[in-house]
N, CA, C and O atoms as a CHARMM CRD file, in Angstrom:
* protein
*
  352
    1    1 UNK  N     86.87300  -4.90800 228.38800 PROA 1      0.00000
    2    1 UNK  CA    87.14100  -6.02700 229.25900 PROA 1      0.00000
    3    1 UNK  C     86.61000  -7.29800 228.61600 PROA 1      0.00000
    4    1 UNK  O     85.72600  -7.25400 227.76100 PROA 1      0.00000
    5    2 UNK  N     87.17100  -8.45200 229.04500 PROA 2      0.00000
    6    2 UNK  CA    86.89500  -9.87600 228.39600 PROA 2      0.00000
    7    2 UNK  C     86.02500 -10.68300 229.41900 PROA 2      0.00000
    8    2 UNK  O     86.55700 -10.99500 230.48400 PROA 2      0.00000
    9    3 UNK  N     84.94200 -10.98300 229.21600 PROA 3      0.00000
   10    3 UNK  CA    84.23500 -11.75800 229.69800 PROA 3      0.00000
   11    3 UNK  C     84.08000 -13.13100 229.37400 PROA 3      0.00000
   12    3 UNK  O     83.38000 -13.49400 228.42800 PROA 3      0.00000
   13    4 UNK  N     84.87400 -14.13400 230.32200 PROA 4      0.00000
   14    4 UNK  CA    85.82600 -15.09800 229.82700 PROA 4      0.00000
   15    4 UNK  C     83.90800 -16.24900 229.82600 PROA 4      0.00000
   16    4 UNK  O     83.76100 -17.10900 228.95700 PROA 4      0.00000
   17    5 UNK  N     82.84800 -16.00800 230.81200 PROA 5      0.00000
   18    5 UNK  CA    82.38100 -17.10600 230.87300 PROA 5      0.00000
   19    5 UNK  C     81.70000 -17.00500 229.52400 PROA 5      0.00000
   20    5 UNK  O     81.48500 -18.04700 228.90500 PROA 5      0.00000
   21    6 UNK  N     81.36900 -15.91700 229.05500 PROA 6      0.00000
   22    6 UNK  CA    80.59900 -15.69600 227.98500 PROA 6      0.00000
   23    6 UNK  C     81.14500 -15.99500 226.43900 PROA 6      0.00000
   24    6 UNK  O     80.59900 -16.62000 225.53000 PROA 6      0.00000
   25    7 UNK  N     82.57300 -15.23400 226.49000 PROA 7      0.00000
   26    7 UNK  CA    83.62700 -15.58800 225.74000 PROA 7      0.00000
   27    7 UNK  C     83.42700 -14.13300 224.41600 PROA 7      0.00000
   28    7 UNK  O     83.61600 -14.16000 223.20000 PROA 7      0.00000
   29    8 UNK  N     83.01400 -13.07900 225.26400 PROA 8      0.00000
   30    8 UNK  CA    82.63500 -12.01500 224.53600 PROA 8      0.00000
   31    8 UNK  C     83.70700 -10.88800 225.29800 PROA 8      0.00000
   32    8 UNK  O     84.35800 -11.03000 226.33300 PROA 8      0.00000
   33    9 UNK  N     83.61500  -9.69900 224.34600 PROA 9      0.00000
   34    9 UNK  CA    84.40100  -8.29000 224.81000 PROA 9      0.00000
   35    9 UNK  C     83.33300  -7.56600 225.40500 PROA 9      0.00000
   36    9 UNK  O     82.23400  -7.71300 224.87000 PROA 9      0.00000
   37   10 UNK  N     83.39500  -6.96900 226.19400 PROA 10     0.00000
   38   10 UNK  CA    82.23800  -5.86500 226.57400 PROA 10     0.00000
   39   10 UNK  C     82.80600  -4.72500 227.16000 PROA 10     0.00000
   40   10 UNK  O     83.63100  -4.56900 228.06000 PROA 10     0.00000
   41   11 UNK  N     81.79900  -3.52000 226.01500 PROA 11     0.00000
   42   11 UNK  CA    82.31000  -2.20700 226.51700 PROA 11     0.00000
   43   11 UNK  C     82.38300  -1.79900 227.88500 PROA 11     0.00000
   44   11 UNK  O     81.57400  -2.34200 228.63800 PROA 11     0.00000
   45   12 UNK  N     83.22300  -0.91100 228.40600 PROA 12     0.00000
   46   12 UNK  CA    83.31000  -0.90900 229.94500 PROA 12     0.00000
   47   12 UNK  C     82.59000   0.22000 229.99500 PROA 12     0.00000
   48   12 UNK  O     82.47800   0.57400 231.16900 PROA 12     0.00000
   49   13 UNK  N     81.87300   1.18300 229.00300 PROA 13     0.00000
   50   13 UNK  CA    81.07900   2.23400 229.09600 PROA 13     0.00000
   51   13 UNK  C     79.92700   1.78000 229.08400 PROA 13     0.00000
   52   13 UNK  O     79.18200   1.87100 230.05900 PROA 13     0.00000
   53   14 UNK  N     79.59400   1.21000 227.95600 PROA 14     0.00000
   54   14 UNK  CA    77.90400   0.97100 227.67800 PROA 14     0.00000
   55   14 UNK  C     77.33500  -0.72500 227.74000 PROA 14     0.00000
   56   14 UNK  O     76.23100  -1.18400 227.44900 PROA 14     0.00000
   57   15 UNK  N     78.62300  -1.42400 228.25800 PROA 15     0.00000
   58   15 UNK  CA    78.36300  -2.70600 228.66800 PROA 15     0.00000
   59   15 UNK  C     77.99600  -3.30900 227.28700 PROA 15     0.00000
   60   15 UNK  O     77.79200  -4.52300 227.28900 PROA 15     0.00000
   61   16 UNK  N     77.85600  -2.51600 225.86700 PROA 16     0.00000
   62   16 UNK  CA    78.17900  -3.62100 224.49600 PROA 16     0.00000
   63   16 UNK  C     78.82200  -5.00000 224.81100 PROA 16     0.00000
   64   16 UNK  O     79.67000  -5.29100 225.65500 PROA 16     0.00000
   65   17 UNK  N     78.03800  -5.93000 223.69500 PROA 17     0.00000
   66   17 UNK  CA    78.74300  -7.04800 223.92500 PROA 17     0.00000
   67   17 UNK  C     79.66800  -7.21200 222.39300 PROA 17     0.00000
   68   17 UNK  O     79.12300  -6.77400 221.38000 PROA 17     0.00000
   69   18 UNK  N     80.88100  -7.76700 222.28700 PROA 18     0.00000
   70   18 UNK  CA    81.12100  -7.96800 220.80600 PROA 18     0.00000
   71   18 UNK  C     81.70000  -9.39600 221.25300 PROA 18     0.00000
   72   18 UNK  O     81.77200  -9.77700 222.42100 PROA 18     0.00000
   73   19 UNK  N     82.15100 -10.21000 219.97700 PROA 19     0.00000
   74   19 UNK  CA    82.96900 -11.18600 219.88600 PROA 19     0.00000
   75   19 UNK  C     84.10800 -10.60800 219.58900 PROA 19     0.00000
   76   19 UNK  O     84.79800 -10.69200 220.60500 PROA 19     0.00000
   77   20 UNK  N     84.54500 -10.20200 218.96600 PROA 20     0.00000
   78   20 UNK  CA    86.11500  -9.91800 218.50400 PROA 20     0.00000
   79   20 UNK  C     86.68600  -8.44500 219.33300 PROA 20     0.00000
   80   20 UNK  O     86.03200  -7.47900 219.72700 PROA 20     0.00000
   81   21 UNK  N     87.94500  -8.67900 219.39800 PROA 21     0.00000
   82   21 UNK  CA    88.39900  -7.74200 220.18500 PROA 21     0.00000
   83   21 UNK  C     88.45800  -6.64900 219.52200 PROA 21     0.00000
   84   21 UNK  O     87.98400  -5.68300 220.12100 PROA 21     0.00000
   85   22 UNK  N     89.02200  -6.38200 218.12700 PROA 22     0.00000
   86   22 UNK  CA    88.84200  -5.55000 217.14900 PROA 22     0.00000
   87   22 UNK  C     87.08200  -4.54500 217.17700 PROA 22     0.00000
   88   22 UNK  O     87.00200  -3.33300 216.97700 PROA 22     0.00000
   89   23 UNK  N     86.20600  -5.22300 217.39500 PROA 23     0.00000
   90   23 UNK  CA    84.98600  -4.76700 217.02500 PROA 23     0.00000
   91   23 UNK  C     85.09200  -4.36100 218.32400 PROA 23     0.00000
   92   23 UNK  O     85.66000  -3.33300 217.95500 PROA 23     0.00000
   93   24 UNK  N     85.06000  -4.23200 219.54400 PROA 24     0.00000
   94   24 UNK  CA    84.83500  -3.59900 221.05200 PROA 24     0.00000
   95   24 UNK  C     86.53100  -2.64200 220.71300 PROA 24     0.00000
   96   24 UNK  O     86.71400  -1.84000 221.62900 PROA 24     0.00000
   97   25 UNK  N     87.54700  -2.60900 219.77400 PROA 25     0.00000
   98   25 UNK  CA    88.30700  -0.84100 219.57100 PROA 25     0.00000
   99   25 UNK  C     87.78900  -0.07400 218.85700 PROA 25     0.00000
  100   25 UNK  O     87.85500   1.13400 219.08300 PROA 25     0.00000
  101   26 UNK  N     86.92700  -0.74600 217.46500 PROA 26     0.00000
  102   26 UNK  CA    86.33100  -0.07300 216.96700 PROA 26     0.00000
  103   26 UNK  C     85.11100   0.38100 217.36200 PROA 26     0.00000
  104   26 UNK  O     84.58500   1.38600 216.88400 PROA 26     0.00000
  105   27 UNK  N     84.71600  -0.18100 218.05700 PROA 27     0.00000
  106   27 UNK  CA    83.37600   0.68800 219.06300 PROA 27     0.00000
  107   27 UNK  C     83.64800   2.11800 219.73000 PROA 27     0.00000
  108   27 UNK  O     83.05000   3.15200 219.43400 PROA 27     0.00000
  109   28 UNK  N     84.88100   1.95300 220.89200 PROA 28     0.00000
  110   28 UNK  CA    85.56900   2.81100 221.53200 PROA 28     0.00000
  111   28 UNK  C     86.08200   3.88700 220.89300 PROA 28     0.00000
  112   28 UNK  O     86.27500   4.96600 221.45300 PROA 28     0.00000
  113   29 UNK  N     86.41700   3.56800 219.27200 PROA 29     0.00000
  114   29 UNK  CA    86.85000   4.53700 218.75000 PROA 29     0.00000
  115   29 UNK  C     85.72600   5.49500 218.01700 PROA 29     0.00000
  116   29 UNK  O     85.76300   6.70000 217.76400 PROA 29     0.00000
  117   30 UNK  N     84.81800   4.60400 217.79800 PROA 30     0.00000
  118   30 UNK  CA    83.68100   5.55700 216.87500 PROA 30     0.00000
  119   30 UNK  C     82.78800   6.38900 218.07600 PROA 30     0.00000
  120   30 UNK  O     82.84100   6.64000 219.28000 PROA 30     0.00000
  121   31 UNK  N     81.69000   6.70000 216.54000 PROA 31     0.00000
  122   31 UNK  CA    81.02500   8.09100 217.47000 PROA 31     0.00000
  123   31 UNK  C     80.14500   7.60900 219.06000 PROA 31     0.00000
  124   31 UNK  O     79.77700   8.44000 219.89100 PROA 31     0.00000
  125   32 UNK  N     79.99700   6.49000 219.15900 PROA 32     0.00000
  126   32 UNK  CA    79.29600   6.12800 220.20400 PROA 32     0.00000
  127   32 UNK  C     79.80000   6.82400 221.68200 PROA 32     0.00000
  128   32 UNK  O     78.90400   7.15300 222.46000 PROA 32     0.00000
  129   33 UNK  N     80.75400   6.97700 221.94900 PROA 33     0.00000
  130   33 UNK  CA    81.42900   7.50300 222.83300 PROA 33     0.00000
  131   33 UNK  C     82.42500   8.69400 223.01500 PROA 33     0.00000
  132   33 UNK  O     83.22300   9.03800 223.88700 PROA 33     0.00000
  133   34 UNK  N     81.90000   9.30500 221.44700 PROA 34     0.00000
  134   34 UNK  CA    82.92600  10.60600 221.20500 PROA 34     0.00000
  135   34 UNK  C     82.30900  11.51300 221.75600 PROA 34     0.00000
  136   34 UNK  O     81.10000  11.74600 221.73600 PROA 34     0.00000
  137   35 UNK  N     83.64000  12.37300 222.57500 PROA 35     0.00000
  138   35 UNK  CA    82.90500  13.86000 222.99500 PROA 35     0.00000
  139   35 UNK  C     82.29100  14.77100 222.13500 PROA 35     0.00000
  140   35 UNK  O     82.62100  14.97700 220.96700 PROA 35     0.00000
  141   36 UNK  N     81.25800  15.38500 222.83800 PROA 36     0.00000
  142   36 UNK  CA    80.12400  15.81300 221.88100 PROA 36     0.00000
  143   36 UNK  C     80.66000  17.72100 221.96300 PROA 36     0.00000
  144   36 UNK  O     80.19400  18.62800 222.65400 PROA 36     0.00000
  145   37 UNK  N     81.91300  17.73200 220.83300 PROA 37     0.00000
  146   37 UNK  CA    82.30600  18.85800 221.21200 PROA 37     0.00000
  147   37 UNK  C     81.20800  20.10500 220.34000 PROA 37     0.00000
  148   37 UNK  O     81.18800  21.21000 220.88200 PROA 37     0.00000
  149   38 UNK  N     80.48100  19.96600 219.26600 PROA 38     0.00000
  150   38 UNK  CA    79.43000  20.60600 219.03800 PROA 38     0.00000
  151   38 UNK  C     77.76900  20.63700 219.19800 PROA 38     0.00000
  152   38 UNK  O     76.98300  19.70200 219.04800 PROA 38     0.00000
  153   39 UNK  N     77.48700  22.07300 219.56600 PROA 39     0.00000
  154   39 UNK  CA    76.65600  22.54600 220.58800 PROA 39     0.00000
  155   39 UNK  C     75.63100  23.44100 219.24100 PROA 39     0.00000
  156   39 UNK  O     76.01800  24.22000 218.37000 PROA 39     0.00000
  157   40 UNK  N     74.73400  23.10700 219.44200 PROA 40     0.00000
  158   40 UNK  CA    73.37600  23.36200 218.70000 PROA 40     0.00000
  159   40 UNK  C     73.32900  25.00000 218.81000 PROA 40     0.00000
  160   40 UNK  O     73.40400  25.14100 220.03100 PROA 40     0.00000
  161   41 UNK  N     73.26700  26.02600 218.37900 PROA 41     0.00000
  162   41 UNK  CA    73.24400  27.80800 218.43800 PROA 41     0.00000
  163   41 UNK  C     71.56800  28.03000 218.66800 PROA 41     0.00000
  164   41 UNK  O     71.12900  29.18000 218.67300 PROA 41     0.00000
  165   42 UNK  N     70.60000  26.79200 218.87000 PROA 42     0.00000
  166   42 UNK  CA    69.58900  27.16500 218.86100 PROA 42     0.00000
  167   42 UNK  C     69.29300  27.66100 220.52400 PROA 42     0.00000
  168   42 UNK  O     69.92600  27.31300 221.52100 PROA 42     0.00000
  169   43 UNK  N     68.13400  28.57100 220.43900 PROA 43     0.00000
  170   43 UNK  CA    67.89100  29.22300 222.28500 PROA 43     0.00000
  171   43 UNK  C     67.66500  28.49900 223.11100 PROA 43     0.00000
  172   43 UNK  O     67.78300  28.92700 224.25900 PROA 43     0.00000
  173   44 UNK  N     67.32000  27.35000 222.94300 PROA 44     0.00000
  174   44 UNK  CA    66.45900  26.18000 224.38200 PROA 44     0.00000
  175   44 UNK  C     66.40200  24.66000 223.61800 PROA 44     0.00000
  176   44 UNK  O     65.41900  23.92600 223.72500 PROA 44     0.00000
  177   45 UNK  N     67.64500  24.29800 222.81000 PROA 45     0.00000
  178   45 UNK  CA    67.70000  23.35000 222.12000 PROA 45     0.00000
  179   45 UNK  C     68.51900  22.50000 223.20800 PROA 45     0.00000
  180   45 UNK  O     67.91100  21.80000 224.01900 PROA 45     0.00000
  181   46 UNK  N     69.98000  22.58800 223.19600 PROA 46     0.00000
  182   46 UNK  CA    70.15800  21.71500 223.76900 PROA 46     0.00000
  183   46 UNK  C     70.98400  20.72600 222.94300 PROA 46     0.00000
  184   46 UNK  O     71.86400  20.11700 223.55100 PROA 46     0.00000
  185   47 UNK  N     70.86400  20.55600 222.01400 PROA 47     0.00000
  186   47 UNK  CA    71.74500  19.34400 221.04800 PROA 47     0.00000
  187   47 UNK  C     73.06700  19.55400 221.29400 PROA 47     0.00000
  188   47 UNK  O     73.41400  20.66200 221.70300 PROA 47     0.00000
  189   48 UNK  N     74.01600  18.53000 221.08700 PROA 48     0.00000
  190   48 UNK  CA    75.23900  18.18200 220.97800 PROA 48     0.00000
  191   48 UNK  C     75.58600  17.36600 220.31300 PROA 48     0.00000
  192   48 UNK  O     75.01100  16.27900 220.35500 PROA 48     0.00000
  193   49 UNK  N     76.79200  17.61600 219.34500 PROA 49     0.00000
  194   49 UNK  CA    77.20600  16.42300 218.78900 PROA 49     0.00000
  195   49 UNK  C     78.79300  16.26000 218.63600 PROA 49     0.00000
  196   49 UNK  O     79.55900  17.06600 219.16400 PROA 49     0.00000
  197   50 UNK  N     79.22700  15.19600 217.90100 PROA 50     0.00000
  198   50 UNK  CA    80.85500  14.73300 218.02500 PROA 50     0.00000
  199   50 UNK  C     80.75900  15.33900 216.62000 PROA 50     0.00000
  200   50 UNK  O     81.56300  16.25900 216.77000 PROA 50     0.00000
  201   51 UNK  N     80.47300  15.41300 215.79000 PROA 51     0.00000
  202   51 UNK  CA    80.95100  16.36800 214.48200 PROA 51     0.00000
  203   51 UNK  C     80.06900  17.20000 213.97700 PROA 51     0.00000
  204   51 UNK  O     78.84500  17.14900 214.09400 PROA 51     0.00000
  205   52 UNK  N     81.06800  18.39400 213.09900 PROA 52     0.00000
  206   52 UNK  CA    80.25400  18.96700 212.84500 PROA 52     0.00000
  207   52 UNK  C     79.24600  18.66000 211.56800 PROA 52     0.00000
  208   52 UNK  O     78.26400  19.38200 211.39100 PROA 52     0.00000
  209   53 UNK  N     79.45300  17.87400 210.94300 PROA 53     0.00000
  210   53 UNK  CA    78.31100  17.35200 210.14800 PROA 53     0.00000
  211   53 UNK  C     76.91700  16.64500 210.72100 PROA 53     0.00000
  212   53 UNK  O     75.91800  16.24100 210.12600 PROA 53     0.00000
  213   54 UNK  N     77.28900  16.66800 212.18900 PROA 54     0.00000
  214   54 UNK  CA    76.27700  15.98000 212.69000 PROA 54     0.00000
  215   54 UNK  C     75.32700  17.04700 213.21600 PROA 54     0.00000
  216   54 UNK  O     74.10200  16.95800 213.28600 PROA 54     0.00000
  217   55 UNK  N     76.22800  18.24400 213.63600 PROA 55     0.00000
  218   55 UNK  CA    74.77600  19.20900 213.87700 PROA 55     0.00000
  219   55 UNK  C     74.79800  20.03700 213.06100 PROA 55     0.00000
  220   55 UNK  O     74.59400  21.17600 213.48000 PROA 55     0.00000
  221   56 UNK  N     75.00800  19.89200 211.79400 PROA 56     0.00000
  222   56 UNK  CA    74.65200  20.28000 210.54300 PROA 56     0.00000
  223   56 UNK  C     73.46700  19.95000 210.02400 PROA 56     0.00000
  224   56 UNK  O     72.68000  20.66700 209.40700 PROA 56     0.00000
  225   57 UNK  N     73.34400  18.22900 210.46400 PROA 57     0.00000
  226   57 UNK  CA    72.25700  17.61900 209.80200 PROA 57     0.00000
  227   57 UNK  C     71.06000  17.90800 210.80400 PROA 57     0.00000
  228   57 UNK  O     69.86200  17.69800 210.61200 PROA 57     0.00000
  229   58 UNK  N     71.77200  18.51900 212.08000 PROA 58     0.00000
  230   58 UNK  CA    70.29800  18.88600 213.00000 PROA 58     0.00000
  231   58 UNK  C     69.69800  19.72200 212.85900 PROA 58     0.00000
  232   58 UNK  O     68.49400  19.57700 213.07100 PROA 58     0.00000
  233   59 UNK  N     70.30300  21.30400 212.34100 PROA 59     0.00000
  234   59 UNK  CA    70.43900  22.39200 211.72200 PROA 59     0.00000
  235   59 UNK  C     69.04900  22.02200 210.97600 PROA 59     0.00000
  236   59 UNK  O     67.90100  22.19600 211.38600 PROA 59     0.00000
  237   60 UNK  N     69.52700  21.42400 209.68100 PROA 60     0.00000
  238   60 UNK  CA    68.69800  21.47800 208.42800 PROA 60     0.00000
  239   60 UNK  C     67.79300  20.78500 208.97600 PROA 60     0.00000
  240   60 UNK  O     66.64200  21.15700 208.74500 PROA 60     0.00000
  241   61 UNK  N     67.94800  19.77800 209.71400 PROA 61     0.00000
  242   61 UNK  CA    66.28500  19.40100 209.83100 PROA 61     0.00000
  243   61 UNK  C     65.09400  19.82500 211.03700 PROA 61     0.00000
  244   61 UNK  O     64.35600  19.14300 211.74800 PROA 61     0.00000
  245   62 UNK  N     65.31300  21.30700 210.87700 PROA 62     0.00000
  246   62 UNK  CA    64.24000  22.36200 210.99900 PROA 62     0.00000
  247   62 UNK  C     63.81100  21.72300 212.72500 PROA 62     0.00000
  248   62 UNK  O     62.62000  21.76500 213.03500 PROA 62     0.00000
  249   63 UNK  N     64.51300  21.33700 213.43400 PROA 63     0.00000
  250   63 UNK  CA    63.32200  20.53900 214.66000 PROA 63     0.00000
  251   63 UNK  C     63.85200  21.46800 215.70700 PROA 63     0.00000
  252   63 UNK  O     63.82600  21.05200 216.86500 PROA 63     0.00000
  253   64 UNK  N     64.34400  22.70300 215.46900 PROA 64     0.00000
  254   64 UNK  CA    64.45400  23.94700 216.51500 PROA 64     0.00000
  255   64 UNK  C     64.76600  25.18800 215.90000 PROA 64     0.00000
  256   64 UNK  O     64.89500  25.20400 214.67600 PROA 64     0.00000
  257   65 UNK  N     64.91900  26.31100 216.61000 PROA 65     0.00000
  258   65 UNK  CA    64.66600  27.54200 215.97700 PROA 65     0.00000
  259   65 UNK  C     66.33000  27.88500 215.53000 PROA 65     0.00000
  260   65 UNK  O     66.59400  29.06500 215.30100 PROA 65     0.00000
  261   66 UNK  N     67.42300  26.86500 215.41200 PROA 66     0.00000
  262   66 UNK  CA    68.66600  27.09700 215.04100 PROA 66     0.00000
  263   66 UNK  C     68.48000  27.59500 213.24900 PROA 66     0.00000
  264   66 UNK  O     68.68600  28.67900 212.70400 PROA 66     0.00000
  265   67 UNK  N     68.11300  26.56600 212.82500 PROA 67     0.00000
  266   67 UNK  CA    67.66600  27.07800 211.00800 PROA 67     0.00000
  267   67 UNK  C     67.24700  28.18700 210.45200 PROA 67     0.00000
  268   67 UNK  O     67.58700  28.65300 209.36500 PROA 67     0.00000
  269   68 UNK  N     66.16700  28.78700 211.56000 PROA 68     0.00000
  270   68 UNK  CA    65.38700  30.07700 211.60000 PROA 68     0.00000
  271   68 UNK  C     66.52400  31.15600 211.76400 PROA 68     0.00000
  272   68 UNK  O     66.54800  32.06600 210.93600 PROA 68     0.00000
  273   69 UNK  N     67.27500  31.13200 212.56200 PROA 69     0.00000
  274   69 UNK  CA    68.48900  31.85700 213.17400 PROA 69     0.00000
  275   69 UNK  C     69.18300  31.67300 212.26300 PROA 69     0.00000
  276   69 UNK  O     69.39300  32.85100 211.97200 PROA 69     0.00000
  277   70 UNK  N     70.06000  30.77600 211.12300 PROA 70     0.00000
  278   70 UNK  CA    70.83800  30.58200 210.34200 PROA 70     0.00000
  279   70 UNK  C     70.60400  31.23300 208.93600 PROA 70     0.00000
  280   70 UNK  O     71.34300  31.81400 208.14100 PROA 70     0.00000
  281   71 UNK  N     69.32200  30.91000 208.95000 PROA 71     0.00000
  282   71 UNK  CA    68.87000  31.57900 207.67400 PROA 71     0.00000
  283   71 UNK  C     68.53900  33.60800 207.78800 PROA 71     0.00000
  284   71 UNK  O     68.46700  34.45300 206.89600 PROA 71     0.00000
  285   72 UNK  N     68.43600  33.69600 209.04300 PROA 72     0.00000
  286   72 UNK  CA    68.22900  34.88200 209.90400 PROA 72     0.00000
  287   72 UNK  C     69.45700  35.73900 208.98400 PROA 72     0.00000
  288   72 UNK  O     69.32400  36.62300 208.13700 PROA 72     0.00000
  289   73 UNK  N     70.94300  34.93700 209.64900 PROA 73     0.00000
  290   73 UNK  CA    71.87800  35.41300 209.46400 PROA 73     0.00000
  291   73 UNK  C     72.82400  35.25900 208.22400 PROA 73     0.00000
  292   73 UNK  O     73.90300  35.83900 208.09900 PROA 73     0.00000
  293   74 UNK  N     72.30500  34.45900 207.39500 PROA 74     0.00000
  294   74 UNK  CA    72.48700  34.30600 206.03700 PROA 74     0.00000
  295   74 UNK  C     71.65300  35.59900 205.33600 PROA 74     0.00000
  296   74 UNK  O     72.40500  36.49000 204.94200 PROA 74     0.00000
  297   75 UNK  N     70.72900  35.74900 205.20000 PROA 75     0.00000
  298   75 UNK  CA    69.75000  36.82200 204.79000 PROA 75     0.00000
  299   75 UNK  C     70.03400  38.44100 205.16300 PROA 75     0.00000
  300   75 UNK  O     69.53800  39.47700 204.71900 PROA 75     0.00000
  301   76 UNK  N     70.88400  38.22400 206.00600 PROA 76     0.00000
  302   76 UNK  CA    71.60800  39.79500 206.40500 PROA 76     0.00000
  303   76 UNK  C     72.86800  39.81000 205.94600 PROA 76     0.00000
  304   76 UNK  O     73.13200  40.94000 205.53400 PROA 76     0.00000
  305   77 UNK  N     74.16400  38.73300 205.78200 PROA 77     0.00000
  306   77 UNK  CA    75.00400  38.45000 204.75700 PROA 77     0.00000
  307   77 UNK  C     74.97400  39.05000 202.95100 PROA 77     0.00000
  308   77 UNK  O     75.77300  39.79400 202.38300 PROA 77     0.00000
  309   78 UNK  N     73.60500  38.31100 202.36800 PROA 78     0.00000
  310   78 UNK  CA    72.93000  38.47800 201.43200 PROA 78     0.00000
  311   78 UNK  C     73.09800  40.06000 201.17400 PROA 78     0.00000
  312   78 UNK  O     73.55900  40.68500 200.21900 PROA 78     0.00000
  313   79 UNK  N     72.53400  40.46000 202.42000 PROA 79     0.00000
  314   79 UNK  CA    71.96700  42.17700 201.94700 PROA 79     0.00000
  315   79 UNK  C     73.69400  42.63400 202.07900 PROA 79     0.00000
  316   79 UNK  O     74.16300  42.81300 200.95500 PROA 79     0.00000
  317   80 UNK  N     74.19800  42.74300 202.63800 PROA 80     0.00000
  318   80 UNK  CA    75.38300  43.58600 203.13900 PROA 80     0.00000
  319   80 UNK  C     76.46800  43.18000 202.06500 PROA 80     0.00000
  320   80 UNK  O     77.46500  43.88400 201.90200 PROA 80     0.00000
  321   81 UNK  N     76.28100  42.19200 201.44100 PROA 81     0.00000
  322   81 UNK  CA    76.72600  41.68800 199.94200 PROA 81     0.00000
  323   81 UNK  C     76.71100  42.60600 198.72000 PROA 81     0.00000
  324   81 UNK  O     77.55400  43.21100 198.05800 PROA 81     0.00000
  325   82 UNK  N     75.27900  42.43200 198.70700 PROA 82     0.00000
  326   82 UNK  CA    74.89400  43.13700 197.40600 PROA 82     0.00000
  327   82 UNK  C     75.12400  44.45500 197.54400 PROA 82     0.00000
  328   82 UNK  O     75.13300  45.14200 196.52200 PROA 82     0.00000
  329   83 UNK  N     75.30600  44.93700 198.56200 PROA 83     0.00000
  330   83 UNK  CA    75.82700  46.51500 198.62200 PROA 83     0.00000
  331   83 UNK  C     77.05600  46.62000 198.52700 PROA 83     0.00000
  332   83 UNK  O     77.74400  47.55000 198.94700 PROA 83     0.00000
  333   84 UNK  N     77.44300  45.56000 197.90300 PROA 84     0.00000
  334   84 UNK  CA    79.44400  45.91600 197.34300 PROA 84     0.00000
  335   84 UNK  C     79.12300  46.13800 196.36300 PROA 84     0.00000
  336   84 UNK  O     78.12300  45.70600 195.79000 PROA 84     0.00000
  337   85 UNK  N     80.17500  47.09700 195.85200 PROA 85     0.00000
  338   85 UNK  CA    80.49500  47.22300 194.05400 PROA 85     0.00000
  339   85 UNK  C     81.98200  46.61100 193.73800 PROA 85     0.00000
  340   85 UNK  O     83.01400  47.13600 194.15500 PROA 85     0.00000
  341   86 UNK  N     81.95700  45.92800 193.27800 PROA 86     0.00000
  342   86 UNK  CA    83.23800  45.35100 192.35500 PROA 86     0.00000
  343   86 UNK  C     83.42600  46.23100 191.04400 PROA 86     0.00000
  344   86 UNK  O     82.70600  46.29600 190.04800 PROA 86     0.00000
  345   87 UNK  N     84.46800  46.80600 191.30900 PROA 87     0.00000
  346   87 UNK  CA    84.64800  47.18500 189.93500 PROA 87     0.00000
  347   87 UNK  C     86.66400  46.83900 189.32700 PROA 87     0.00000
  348   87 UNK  O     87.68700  46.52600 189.93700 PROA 87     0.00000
  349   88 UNK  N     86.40100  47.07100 188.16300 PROA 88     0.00000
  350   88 UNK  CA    87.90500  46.27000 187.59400 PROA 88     0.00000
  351   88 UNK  C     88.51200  47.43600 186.75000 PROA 88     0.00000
  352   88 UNK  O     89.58700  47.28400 186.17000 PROA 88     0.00000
């Protein structure tokens, strides 16, 4: 919406102010308001995010027991691996 006394755009979600109309689509369009369709695998975490690189980067940075669990299940991968034989 245009807020004529001010002479600014403002988000109708988070009440942002911009000057240009361009910068209040590109607001709307970025992550500020994207559905947070990924969900943290940790037990009592709770995180969400709009990509998956984003709870990737929550992942790795160790601040719930999701990493513990990842590496859990990487490490049983590992084993069930090495018990193949390839042969040619």
């Amino acid at each position: 919406m245009y807020d004529a006394n001010a002479r600014l755009w403002v988000c109708w979600l988070c009440l942002k102010r911009m000057r240009h109309k361009g910068q209040l689509e590109q607001h709307l369009k970025g992550p500020a308001h994207a559905e947070k369709l990924f969900k943290c695998p940790g037990t009592a975490c709770g995180k969400e995010a709009s990509s998956l690189s984003g709870i990737m980067q929550h992942i790795e940075s160790q601040r719930c027991d999701a990493y513990d669990l990842a590496m859990g299940v990487m490490q049983q991968l590992e084993r069930k691996m090495s018990s193949f034989r390839i042969t040619g």
